[in-house]
C-alpha positions in Angstrom: -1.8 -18.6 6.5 0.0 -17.3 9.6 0.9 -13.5 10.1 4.4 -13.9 8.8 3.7 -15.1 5.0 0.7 -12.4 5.3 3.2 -9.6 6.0 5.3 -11.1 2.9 2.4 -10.9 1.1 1.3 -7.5 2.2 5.6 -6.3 1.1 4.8 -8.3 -2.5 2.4 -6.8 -3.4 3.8 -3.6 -2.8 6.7 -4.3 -4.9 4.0 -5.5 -7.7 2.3 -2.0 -7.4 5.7 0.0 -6.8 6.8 -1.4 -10.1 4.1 -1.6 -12.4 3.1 1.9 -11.6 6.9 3.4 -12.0 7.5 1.2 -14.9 4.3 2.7 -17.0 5.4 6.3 -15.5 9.1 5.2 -17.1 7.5 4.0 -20.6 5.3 7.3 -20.7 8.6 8.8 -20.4 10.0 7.2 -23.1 12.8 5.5 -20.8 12.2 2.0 -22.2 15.1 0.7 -19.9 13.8 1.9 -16.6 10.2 1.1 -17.5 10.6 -2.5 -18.7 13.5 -2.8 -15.6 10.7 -2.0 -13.2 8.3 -4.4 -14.7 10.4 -7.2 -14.4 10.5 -6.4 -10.7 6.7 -6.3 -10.7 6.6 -9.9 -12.5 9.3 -11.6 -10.5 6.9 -10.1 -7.4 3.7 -11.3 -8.9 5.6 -14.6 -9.1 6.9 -14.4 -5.7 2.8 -13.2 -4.4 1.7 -16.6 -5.9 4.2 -19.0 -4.8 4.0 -17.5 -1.2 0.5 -18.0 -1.5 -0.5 -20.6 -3.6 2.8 -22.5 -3.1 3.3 -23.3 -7.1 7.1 -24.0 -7.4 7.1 -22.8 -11.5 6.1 -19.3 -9.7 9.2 -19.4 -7.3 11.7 -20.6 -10.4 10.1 -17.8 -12.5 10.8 -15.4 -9.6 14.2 -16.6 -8.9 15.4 -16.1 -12.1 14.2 -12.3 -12.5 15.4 -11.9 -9.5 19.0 -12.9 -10.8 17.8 -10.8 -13.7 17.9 -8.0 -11.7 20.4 -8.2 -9.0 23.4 -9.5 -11.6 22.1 -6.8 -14.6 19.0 -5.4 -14.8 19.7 -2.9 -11.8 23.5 -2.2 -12.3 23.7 -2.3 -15.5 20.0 -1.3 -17.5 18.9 1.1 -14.8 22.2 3.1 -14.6 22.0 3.4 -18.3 18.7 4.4 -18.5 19.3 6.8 -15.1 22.0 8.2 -17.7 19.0 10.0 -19.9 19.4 12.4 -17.1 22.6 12.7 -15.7 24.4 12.5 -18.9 22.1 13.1 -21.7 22.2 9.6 -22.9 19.3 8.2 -24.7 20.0 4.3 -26.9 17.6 3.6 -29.5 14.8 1.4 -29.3 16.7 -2.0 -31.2 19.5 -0.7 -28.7 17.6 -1.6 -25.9 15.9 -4.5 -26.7 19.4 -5.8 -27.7 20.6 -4.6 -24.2 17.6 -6.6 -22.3 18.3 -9.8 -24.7 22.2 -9.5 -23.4 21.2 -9.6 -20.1 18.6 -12.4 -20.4 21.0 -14.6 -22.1 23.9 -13.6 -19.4 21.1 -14.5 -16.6 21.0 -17.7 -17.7 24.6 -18.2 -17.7 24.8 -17.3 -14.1 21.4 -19.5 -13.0 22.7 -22.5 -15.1 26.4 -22.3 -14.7 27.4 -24.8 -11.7 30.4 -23.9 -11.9 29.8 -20.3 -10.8 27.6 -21.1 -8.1 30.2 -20.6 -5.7 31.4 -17.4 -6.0 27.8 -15.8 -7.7 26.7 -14.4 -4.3 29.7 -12.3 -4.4 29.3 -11.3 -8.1 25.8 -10.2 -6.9 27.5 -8.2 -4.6 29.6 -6.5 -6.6 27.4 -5.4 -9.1 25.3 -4.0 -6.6 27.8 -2.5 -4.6 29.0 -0.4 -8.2 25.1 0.6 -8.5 25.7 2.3 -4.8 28.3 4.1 -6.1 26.8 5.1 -8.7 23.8 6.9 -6.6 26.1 8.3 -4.6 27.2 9.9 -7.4 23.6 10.5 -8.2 23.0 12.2 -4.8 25.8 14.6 -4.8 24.3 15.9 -8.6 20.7 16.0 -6.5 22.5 18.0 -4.1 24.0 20.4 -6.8 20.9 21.3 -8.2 18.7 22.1 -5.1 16.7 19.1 -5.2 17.5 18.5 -1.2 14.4 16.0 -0.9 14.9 13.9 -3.7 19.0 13.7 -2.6 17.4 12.6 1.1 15.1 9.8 -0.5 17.7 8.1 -2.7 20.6 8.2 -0.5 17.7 6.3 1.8 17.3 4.1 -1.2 20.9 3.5 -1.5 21.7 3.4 1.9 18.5 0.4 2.7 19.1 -1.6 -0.7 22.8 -2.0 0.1 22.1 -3.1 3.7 19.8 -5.6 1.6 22.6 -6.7 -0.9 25.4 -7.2 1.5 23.1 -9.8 3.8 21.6 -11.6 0.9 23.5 -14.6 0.6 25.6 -13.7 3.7 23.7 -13.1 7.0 20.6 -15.0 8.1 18.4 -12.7 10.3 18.0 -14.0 14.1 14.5 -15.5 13.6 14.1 -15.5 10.4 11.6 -18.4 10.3 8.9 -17.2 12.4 9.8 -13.0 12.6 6.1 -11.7 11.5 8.3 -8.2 10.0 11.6 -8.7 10.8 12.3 -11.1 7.9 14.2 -11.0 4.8 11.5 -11.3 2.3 9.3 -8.9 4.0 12.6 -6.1 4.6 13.7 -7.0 1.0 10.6 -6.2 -1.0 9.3 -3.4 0.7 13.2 -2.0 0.3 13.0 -2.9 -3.7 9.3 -0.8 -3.5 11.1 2.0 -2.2 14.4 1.9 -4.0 12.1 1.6 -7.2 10.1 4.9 -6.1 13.0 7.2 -5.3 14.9 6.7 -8.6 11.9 7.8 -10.0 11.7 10.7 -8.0 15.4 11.2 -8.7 15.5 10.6 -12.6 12.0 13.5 -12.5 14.0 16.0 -10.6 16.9 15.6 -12.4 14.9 15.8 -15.5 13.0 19.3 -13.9 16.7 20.5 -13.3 18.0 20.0 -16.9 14.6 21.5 -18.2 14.0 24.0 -16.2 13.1 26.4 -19.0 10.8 24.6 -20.3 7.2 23.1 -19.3 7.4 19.6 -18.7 5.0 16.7 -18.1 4.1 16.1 -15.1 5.6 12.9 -13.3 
């Protein structure tokens, strides 16, 4: 294995830890959207981990789809409603959610299977991201409001990195992408996922310490 499919390694696994261990955070938190969101990052990066280094091509289709998972729904669309348990007091029951996730997994296959969407998909992907951006912007300027200074710093990092990510995706191949040892996509990509994953975590707790403020809370 040369240095540059250790160094994706390395940025897979940390998207495996970075979700696993914010998803269960999430589910202790009763945020059933954000926690099983962040799983499916963790599984499409275990998936990724073992193609990358065992080469099984049912790992990469596995990981390609929750990627599409992800980038088309689960991010835009099931994390901003579960972000919304903080920012607007929203919180879906259970069947709700699950009914949500089935949605999305059903729409997910539309897109992946659907040739005659292949064409303009990248820039669906896009969009959808590009309304999620907004949408922490939004989240920034409330982190702002309340005093949490730190917390507004990380995610607009977050936002700022994951958007960068987004807009190259199916757009821009990096100068060297083949043999760069850091500067790749995969490696960039997934360590930006890691951290994008741990600051909305550290934005959903101190929003959550600003609405409770009077009252003890667990810790995140």
């Amino acid at each position: 294995m040369d240095l540059r499919n250790i160094a994706i390694c390395i940025a897979a696994f940390l998207l495996v830890l970075s979700g696993v261990v914010h998803g269960i955070k999430f589910l202790r938190k009763r945020n059933v959207l954000l926690g099983l969101e962040c799983l499916v990052v963790a599984f499409s990066a275990t998936n990724a981990l073992l193609y990358f280094l065992m080469g099984w091509e049912v790992s990469y289709v596995i990981s390609f789809f929750c990627d599409a998972f992800s980038r088309g729904f689960g991010i835009p669309v099931i994390a901003v409603i579960g972000m919304m348990a903080v920012t607007h007091g929203y919180k879906p029951q259970l069947t709700k959610d699950i009914l949500l996730f089935a949605a999305a997994l059903a729409a997910t296959f539309g897109l992946v299977l659907s040739s005659a969407i292949a064409k303009p998909l990248p820039y669906f992907y896009l969009v959808t991201w590009s309304a999620y951006s907004l949408y922490l912007v939004w989240v920034v300027c409330r982190l702002v409001s309340v005093g949490e200074h730190r917390a507004a710093i990380g995610l607009a990092l977050a936002m700022l990195s994951g958007q960068a990510i987004a807009s190259i995706y199916d757009f821009y191949k990096i100068p060297g992408d083949e043999t760069n040892v850091v500067l790749n996509f995969y490696t960039l990509a997934m360590v930006t996922w890691a951290f994008c994953l741990m600051q909305m975590h550290v934005a959903y707790c101190a929003l959550e310490r600003s609405k409770n403020a009077a009252y003890p809370l667990q810790p995140c």
